[in-house]
gemmi code that builds the backbone of each chain (N, CA, C; Angstrom):
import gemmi

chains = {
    "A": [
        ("UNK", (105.254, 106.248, 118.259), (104.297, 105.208, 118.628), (104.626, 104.674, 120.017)),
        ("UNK", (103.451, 104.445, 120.941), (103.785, 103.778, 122.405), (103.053, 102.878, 122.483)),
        ("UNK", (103.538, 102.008, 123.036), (102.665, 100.874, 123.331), (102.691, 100.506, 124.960)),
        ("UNK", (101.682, 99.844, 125.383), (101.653, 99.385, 127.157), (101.030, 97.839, 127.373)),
        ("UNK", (101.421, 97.399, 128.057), (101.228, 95.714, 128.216), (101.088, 95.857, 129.749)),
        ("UNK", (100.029, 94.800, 129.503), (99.298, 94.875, 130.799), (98.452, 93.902, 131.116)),
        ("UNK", (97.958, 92.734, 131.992), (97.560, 91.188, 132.040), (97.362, 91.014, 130.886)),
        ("UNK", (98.336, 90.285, 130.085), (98.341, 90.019, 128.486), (97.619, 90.782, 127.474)),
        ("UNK", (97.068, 92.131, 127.831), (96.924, 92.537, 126.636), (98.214, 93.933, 126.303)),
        ("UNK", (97.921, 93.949, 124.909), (99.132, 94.946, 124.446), (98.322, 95.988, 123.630)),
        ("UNK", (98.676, 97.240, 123.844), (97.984, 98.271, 123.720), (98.801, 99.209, 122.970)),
        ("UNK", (98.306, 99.472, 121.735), (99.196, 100.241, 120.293), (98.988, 101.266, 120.352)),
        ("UNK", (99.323, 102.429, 120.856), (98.607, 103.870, 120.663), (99.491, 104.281, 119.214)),
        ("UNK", (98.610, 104.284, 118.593), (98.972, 105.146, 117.022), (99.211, 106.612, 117.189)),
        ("UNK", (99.783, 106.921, 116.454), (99.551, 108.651, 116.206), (100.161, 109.284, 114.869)),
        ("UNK", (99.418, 110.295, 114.791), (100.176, 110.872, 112.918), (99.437, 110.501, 112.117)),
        ("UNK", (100.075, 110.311, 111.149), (98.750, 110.079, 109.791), (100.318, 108.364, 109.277)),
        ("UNK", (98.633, 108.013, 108.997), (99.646, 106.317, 108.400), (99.251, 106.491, 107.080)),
        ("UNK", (99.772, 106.073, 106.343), (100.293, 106.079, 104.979), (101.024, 104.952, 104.447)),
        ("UNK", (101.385, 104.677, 103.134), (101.943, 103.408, 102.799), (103.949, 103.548, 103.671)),
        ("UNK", (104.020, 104.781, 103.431), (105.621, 105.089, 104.344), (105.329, 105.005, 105.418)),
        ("UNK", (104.997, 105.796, 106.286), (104.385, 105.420, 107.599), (104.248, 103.502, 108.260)),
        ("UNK", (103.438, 103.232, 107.610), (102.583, 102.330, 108.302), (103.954, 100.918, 108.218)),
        ("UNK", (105.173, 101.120, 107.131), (106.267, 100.292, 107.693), (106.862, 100.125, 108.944)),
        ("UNK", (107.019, 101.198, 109.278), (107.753, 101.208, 110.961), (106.369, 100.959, 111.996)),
        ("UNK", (105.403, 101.490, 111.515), (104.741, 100.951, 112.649), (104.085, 99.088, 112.443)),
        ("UNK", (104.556, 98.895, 111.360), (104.204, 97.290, 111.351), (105.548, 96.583, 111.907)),
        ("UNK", (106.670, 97.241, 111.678), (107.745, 96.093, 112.198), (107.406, 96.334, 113.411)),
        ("UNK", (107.751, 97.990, 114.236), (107.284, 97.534, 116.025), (106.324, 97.015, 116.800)),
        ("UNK", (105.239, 97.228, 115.590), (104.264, 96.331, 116.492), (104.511, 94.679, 116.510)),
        ("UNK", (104.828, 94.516, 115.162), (105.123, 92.790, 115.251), (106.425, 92.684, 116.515)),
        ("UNK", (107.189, 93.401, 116.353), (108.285, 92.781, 117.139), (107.719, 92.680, 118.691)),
        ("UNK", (106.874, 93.614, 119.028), (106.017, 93.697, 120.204), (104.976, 92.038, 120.408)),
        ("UNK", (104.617, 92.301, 119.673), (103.523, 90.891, 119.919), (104.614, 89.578, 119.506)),
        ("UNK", (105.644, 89.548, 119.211), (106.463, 88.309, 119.192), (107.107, 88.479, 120.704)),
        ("UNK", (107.058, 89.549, 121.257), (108.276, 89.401, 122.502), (106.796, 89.359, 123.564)),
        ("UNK", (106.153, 90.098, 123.315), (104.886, 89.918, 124.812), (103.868, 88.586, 124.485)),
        ("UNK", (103.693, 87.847, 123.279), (102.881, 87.133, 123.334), (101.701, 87.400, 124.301)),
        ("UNK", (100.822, 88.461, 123.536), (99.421, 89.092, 123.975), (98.536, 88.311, 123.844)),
        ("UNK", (97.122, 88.350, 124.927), (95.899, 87.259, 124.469), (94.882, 88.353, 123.783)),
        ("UNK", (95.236, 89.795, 123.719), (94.863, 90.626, 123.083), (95.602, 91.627, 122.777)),
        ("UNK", (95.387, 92.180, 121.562), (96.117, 93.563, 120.869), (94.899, 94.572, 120.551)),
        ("UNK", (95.267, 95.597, 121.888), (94.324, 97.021, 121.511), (95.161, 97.669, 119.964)),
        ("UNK", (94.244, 98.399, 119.125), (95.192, 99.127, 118.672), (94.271, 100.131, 118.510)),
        ("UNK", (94.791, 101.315, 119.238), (94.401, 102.157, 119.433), (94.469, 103.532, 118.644)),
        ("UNK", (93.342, 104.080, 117.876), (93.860, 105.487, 116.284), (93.425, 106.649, 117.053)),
        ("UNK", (93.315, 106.736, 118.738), (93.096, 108.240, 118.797), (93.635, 109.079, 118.532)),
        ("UNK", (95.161, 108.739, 118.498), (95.975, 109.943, 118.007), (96.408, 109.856, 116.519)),
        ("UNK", (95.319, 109.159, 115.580), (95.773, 109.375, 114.327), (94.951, 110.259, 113.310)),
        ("UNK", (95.874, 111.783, 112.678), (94.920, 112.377, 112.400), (94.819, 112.146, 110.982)),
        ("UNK", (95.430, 111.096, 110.313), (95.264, 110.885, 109.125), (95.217, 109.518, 108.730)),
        ("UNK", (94.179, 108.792, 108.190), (94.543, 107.528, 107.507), (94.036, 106.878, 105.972)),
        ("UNK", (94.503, 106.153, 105.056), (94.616, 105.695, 103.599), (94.371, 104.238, 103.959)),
        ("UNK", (94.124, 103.674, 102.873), (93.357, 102.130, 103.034), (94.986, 101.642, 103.476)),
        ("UNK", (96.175, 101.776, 103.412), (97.324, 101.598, 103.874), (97.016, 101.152, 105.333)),
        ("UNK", (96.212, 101.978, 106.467), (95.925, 101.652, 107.378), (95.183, 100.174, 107.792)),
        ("UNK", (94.435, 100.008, 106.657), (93.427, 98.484, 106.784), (94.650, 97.341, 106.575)),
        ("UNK", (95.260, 97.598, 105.775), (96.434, 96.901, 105.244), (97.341, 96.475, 106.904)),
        ("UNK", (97.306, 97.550, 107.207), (98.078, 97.855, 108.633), (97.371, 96.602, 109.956)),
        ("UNK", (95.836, 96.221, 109.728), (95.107, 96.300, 110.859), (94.958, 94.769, 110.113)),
        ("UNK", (94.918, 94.673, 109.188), (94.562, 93.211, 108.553), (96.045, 92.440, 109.259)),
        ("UNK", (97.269, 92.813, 108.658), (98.187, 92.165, 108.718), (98.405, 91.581, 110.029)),
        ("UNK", (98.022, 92.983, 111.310), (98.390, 92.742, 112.687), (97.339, 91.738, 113.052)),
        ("UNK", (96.017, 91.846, 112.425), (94.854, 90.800, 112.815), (95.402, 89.084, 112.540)),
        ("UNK", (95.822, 89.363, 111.443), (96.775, 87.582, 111.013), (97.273, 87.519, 111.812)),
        ("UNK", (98.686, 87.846, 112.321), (99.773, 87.390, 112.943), (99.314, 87.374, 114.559)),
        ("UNK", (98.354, 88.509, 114.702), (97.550, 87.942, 116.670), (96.852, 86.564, 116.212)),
        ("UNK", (96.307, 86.405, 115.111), (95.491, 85.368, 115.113), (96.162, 83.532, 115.638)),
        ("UNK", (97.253, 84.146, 114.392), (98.005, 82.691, 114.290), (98.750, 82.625, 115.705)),
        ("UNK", (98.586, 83.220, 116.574), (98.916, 83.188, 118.170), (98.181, 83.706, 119.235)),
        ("UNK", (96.618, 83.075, 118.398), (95.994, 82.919, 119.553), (95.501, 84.269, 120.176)),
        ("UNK", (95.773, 85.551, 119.613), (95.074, 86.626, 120.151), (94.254, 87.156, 119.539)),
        ("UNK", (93.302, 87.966, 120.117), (92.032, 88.674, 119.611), (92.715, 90.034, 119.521)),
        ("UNK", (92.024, 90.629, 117.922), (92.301, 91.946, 117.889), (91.596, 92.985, 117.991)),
        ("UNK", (91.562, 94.093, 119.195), (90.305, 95.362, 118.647), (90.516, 96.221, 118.272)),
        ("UNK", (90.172, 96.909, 117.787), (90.625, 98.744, 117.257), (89.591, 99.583, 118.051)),
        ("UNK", (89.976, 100.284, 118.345), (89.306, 101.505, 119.071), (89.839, 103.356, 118.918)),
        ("UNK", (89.296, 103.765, 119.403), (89.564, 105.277, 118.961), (89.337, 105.982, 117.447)),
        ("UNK", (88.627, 104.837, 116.583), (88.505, 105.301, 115.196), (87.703, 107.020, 114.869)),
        ("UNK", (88.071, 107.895, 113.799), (87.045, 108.808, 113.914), (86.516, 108.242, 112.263)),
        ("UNK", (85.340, 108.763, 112.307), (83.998, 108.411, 111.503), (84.536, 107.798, 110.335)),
        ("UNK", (85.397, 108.749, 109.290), (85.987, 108.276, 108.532), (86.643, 107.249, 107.967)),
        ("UNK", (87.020, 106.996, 109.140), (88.311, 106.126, 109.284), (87.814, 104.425, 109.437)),
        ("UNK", (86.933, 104.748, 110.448), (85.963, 103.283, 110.508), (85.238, 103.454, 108.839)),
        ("UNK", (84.695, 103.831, 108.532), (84.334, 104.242, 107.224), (85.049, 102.925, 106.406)),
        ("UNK", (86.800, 103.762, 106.001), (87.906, 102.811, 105.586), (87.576, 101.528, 105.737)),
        ("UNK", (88.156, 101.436, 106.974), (88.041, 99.765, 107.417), (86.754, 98.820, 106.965)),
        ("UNK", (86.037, 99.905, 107.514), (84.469, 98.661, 107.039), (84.414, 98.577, 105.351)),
        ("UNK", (85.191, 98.965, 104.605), (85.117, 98.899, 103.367), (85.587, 97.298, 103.184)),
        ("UNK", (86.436, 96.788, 103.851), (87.607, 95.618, 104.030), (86.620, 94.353, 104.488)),
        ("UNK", (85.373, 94.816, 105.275), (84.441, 93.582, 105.433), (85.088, 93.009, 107.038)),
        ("UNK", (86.366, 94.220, 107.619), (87.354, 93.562, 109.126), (86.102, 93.772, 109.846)),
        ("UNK", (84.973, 94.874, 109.943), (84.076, 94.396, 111.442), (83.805, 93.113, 111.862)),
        ("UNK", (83.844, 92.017, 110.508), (83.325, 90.777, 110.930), (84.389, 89.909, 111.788)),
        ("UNK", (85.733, 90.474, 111.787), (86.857, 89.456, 112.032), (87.001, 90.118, 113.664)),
        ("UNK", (86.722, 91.471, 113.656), (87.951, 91.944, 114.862), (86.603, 93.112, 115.675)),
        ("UNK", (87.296, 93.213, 116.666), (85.644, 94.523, 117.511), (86.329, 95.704, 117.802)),
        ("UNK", (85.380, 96.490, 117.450), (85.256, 97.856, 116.905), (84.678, 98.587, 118.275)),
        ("UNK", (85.515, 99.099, 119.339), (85.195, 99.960, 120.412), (84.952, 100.937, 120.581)),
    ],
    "B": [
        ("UNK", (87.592, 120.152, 76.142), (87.692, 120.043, 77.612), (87.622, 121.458, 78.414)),
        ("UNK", (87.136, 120.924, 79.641), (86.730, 122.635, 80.462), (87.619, 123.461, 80.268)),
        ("UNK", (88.089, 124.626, 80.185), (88.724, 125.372, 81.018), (89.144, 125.447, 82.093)),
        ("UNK", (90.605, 125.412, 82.141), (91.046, 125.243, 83.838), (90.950, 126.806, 84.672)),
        ("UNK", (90.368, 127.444, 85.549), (90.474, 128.596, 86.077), (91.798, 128.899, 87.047)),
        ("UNK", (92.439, 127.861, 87.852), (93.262, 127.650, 87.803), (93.988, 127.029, 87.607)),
        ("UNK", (94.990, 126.586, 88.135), (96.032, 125.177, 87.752), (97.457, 124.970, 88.485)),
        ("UNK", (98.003, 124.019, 88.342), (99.263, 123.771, 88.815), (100.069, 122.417, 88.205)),
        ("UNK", (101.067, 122.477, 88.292), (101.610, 120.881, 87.356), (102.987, 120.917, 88.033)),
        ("UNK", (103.217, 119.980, 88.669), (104.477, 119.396, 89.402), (104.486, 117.655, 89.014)),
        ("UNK", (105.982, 118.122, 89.407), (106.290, 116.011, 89.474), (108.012, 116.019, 90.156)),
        ("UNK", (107.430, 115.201, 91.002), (108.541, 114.349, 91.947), (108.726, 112.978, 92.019)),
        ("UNK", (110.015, 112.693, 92.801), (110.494, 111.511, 92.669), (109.530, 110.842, 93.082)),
        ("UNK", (108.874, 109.011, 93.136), (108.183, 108.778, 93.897), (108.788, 107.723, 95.114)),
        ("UNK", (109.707, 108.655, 95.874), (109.844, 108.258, 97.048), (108.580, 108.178, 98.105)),
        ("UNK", (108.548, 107.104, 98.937), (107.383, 107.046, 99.682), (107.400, 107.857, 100.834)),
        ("UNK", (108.419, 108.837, 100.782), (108.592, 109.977, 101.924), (107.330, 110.978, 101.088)),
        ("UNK", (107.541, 111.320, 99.905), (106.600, 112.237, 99.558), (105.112, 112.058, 99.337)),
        ("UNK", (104.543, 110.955, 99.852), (103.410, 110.993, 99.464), (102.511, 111.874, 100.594)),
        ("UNK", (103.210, 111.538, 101.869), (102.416, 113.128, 102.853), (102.818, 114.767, 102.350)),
        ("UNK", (103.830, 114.771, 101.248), (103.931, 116.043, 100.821), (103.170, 116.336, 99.401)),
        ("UNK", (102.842, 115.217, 98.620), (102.182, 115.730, 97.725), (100.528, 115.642, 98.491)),
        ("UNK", (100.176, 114.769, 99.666), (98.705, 114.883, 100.600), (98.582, 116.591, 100.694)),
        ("UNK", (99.577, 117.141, 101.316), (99.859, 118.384, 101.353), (99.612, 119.762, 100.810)),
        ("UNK", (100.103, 119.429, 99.370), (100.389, 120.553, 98.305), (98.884, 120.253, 97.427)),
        ("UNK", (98.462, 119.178, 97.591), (96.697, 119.400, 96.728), (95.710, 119.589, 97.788)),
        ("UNK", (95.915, 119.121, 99.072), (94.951, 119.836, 99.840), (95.130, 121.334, 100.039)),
        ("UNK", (96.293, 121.878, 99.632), (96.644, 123.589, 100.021), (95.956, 123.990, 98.815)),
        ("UNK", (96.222, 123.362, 97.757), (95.607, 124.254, 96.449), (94.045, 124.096, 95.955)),
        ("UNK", (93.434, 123.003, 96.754), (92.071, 122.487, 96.834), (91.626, 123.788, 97.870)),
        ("UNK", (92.335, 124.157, 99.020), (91.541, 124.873, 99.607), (91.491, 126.444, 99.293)),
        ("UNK", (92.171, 126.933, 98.240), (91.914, 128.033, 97.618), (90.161, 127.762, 96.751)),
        ("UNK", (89.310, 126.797, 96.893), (87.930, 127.184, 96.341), (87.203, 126.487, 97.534)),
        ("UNK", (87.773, 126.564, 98.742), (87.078, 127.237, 99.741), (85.991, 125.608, 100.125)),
        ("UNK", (86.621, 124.833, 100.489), (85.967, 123.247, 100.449), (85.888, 123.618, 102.420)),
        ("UNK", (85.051, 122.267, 102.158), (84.739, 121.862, 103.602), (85.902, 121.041, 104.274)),
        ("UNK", (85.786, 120.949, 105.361), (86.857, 120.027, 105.879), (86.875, 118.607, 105.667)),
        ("UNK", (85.917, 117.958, 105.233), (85.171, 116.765, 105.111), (86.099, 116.900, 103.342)),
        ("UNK", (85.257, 117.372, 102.856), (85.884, 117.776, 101.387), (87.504, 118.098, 101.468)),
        ("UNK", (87.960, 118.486, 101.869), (89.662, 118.708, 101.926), (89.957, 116.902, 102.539)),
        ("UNK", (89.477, 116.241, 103.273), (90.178, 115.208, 103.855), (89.698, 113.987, 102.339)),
        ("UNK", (88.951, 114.277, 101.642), (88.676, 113.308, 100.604), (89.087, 113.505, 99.567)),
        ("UNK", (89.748, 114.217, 99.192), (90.187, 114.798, 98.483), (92.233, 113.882, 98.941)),
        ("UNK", (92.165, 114.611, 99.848), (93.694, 113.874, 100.568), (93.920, 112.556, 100.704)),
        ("UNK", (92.507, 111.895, 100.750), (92.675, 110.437, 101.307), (92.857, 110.011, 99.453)),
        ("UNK", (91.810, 110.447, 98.725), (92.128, 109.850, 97.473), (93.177, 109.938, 96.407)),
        ("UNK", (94.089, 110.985, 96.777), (95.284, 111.582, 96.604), (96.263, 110.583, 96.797)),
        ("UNK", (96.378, 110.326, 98.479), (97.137, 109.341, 98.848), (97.253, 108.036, 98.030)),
        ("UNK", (95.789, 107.745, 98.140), (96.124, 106.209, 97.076), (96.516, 105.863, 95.665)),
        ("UNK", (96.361, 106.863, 95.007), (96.726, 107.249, 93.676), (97.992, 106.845, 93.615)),
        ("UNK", (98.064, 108.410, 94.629), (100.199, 107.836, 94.654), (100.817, 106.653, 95.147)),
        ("UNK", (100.148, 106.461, 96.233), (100.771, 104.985, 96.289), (100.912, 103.991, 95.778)),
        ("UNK", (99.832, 104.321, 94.576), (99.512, 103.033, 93.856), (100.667, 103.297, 93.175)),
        ("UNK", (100.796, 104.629, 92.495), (102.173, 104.967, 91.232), (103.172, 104.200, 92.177)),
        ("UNK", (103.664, 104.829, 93.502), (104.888, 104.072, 93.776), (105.093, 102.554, 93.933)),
        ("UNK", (104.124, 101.647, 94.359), (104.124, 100.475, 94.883), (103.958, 99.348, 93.665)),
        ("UNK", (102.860, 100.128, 92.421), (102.374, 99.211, 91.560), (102.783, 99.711, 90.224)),
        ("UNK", (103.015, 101.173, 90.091), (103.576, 101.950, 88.694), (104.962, 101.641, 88.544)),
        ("UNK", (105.801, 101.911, 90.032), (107.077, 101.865, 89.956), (107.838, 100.522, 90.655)),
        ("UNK", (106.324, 99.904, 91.449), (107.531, 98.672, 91.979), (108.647, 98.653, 93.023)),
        ("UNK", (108.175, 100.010, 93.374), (109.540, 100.804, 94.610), (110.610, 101.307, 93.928)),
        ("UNK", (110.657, 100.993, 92.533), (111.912, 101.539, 91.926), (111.763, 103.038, 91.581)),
        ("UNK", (112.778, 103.734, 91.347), (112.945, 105.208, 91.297), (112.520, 105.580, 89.667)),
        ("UNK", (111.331, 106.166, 90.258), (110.848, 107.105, 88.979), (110.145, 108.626, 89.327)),
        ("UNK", (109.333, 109.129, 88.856), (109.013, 110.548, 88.894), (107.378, 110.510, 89.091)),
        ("UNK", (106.582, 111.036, 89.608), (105.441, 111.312, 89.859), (104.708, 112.569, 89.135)),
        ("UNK", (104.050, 112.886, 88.553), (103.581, 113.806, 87.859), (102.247, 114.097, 88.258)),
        ("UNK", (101.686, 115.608, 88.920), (100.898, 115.819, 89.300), (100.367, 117.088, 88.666)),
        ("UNK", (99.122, 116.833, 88.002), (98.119, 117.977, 87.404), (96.863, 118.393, 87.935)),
        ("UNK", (96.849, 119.498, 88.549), (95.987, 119.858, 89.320), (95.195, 120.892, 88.679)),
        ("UNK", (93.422, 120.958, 88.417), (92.745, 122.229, 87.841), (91.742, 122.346, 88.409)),
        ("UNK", (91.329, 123.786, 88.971), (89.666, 123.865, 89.530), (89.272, 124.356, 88.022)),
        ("UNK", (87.895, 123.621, 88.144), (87.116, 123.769, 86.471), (86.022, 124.848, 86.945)),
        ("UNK", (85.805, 125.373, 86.025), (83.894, 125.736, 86.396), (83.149, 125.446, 87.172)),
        ("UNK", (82.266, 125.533, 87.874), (81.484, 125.229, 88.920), (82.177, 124.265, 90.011)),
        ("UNK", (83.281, 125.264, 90.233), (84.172, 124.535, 91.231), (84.290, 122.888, 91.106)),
        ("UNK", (84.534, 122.359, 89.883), (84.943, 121.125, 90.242), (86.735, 120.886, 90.244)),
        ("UNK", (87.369, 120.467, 90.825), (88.469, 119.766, 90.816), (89.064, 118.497, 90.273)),
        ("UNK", (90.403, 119.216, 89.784), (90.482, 117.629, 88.589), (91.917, 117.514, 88.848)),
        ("UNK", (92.470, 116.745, 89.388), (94.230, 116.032, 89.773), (94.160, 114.622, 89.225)),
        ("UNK", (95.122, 115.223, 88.441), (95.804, 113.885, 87.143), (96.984, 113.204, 87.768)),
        ("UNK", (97.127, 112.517, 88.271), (98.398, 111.351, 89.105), (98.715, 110.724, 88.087)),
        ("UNK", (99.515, 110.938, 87.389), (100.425, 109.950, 86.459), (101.651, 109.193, 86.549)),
        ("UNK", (102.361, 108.164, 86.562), (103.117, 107.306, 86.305), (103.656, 107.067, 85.269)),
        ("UNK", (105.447, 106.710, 85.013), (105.657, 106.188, 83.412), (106.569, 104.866, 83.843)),
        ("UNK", (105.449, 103.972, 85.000), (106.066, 102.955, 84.862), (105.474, 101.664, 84.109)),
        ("UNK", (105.194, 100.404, 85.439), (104.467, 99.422, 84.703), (103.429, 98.902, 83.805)),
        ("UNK", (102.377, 100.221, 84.332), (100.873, 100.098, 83.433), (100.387, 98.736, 84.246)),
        ("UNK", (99.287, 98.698, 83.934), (98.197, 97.928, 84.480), (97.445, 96.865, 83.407)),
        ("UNK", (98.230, 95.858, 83.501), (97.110, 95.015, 82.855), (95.511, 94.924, 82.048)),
        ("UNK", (95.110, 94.743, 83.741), (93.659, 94.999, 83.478), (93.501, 95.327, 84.193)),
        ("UNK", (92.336, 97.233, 84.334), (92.304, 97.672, 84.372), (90.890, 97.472, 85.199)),
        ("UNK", (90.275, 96.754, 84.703), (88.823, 96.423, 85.556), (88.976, 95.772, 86.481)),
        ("UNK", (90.089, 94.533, 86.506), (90.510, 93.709, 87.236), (91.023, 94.695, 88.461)),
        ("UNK", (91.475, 95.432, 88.347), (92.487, 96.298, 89.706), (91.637, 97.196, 90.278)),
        ("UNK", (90.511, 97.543, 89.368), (89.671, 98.084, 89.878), (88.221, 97.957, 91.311)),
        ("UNK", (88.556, 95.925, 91.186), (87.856, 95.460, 91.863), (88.189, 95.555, 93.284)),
        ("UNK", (87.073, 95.482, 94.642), (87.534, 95.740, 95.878), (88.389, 94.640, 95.818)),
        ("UNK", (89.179, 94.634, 96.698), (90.258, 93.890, 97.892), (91.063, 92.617, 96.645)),
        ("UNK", (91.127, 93.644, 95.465), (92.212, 92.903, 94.023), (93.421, 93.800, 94.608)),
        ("UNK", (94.652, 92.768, 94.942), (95.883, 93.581, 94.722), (97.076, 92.547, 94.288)),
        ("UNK", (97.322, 92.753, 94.089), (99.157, 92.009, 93.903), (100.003, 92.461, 94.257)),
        ("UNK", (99.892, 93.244, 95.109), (101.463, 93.869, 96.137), (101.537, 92.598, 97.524)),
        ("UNK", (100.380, 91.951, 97.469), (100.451, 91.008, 98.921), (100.223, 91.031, 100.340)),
        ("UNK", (101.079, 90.767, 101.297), (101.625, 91.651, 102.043), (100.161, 92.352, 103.096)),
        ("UNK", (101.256, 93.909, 103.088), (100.323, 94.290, 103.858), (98.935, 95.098, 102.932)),
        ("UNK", (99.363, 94.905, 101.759), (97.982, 95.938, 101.327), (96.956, 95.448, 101.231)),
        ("UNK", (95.418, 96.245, 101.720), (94.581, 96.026, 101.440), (93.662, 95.750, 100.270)),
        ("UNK", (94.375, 96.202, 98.923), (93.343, 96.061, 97.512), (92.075, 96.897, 98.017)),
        ("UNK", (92.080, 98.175, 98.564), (90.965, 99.047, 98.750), (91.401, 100.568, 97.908)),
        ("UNK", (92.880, 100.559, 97.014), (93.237, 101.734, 97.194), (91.839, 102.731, 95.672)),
        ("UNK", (91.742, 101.601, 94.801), (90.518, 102.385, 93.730), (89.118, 102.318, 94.469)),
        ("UNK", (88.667, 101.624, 95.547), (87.526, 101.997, 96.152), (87.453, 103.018, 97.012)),
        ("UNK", (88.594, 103.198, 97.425), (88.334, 103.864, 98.443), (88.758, 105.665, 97.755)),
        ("UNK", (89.395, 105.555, 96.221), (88.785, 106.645, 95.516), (87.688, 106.945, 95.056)),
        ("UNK", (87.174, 105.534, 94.795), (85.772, 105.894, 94.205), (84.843, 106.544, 95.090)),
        ("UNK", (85.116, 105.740, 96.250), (83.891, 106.431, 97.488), (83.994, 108.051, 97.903)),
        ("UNK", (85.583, 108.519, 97.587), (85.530, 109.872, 98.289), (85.517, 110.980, 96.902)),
        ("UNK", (85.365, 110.347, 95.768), (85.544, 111.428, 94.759), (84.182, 111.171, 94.405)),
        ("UNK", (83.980, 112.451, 92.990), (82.479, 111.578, 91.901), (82.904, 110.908, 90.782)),
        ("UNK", (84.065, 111.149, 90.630), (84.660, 110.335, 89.452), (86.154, 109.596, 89.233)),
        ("UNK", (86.335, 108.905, 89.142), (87.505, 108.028, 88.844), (87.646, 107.642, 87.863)),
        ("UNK", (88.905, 108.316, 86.973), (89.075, 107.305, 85.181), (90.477, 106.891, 85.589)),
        ("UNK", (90.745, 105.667, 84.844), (91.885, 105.133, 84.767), (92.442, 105.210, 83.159)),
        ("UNK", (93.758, 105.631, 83.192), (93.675, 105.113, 81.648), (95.378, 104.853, 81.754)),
        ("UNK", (95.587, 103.555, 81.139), (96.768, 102.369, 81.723), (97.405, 101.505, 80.502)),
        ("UNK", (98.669, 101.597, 79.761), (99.268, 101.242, 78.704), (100.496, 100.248, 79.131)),
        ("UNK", (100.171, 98.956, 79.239), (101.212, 98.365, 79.434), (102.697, 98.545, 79.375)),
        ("UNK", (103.722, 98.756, 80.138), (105.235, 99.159, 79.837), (105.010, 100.228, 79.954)),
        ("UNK", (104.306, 101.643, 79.748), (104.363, 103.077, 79.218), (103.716, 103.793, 80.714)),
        ("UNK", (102.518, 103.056, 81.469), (102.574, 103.772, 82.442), (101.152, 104.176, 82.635)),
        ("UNK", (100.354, 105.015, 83.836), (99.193, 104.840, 84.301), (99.136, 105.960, 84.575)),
        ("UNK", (97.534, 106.806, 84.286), (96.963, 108.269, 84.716), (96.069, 107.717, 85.481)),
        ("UNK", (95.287, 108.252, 86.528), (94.283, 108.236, 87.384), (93.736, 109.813, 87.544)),
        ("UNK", (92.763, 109.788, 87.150), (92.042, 111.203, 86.951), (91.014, 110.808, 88.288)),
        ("UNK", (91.112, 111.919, 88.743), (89.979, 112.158, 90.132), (89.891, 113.526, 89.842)),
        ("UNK", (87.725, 113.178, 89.926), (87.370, 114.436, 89.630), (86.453, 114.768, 90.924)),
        ("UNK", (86.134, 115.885, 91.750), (85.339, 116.172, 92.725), (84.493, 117.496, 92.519)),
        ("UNK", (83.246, 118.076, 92.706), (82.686, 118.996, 92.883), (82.773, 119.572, 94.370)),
        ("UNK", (83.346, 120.596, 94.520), (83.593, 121.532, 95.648), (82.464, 122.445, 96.358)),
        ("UNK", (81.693, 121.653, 97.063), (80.319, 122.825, 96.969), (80.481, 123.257, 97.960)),
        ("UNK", (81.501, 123.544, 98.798), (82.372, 124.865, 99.737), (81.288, 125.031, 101.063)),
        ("UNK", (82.210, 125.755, 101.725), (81.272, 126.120, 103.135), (79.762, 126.990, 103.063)),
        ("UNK", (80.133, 127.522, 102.031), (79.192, 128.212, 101.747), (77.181, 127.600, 101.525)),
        ("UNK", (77.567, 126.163, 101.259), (76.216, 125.960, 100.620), (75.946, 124.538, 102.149)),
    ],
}
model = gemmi.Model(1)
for chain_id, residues in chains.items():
    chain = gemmi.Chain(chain_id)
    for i, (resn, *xyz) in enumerate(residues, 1):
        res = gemmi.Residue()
        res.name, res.seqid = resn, gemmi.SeqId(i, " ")
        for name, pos in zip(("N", "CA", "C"), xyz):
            atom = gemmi.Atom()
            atom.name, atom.element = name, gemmi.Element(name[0])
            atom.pos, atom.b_iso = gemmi.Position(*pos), 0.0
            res.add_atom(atom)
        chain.add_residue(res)
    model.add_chain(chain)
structure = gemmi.Structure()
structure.add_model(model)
structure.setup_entities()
C-alpha cells in the first residue's frame, strides 16, 4: 500500500484484493497516516484493487468516521463496477463522493 | 437431493490467512463448468463472506476448522456448503438483515446481502453452541449462452 500527501490531502492507493485479513493492515496504516498528516481530505484510491468483500465497506466506513471526527472529507475513486456495486449496498454514496 | 456430477469436500483451519485460499480453490473448481468471469467473481465474493463470517462470528477468531462442500448439480448449478462447528447464530433472520452485525468495529453487516445479491440462493441453517451451514446455490449459464 502507498500513500502521497499533498496540500492536505492524503491519497491511499490500495492494491490486491481486501478481505477481512487483508483489510487489518491496511486499516492500521491508513489510520496511523491520517493521525500523523491530519488531512482536510482522504483520497482512497481501489485502482489497484483486483479483489473486494463487503470487508472493504467495513474498510471505507471506518476510515469515513475517523476523517470525519477530524474534520476531513472522504472520496473513493478508482472503483470497478462491482465494487461500487458493494459499497452502494451500505447506503456510503450519501456520506462520501464517488469519483 | 440432486446428484452431484462432480464434487469436492475439504476443511481447514479458519485462519484469516486462508480465506484468499479457499476464494481460490472454489473459483478453480467453479471454473471447470466453464462460468463467465462476472460469474467466477460472484461466486468468490460470496465465498469470501461465508467464511468470514465462520471465522469472525462462528469462531470468534478462535481456532477451529472450516469445512467446505463443493457440487456442480445438473444443469450446471453450483452448490458450496461453508460450515462451522462453532457459535451458531441466534437468530437467524435477525443476521440476515442488511447492515445487522455484532462484530462492531470495522464490519459492515453486508456479509448475507451481499450473498444474496451475487448468488440465486442462500439457506442458512444455525444451532446454537453446535455451529452454522450456509448453502450458496448459483446457476452457471457459462460463456457459452
Amino acid at each position: 500500500m502507498q500513500t502521497a500527501i499533498s496540500d492536505k490531502t492524503l491519497t491511499v492507493y490500495l492494491q490486491g484484493e481486501i478481505d477481512h485479513h487483508t483489510a487489518a493492515a491496511i486499516r492500521n496504516q491508513t489510520d496511523s497516516r491520517i493521525l500523523r498528516h491530519s488531512p482536510e481530505e482522504l483520497i482512497l484510491d481501489f485502482s489497484g484493487v483486483s479483489f473486494m468483500d463487503s470487508s472493504g465497506v467495513g474498510l471505507v466506513i471506518g476510515r469515513y468516521k475517523l476523517a470525519l471526527s477530524r474534520n476531513c472529507r472522504t472520496v473513493v475513486t478508482g472503483l470497478r463496477e462491482r465494487d461500487k456495486r458493494i459499497l452502494m449496498l451500505s447506503g456510503l454514496q450519501n456520506k462520501i463522493e464517488f469519483r | 437431493m440432486a446428484k452431484a456430477i462432480n464434487d469436492f469436500k475439504m476443511n481447514i483451519p479458519s485462519k484469516s490467512v486462508n480465506e484468499g485460499f479457499l476464494r481460490a480453490v472454489v473459483s478453480a473448481f467453479s471454473a471447470l463448468s466453464d462460468p463467465t468471469i462476472e460469474e467466477i467473481n460472484d461466486i468468490k465474493t460470496a465465498v469470501s463472506e461465508a467464511v468470514t463470517n465462520a471465522i469472525v462470528h462462528g469462531y470468534r477468531e478462535k481456532q477451529g476448522r472450516i469445512y467446505i462442500d463443493a457440487a456442480i448439480l445438473p444443469d450446471n448449478v453450483l452448490r458450496i456448503k461453508i460450515k462451522d462447528k462453532g457459535e451458531g447464530i441466534e437468530d437467524v433472520k435477525k443476521a440476515m438483515e442488511p447492515l445487522f452485525t455484532t462484530a462492531g468495529d470495522d464490519r459492515s453487516g453486508l456479509g448475507f446481502t451481499v450473498m444474496e445479491s451475487f448468488c440465486d440462493k442462500v439457506r442458512v441453517k444455525s444451532v446454537k453452541g453446535k455451529g452454522t451451514v450456509v448453502t450458496l446455490t448459483k446457476k452457471i449459464t457459462g460463456k457459452c449462452e
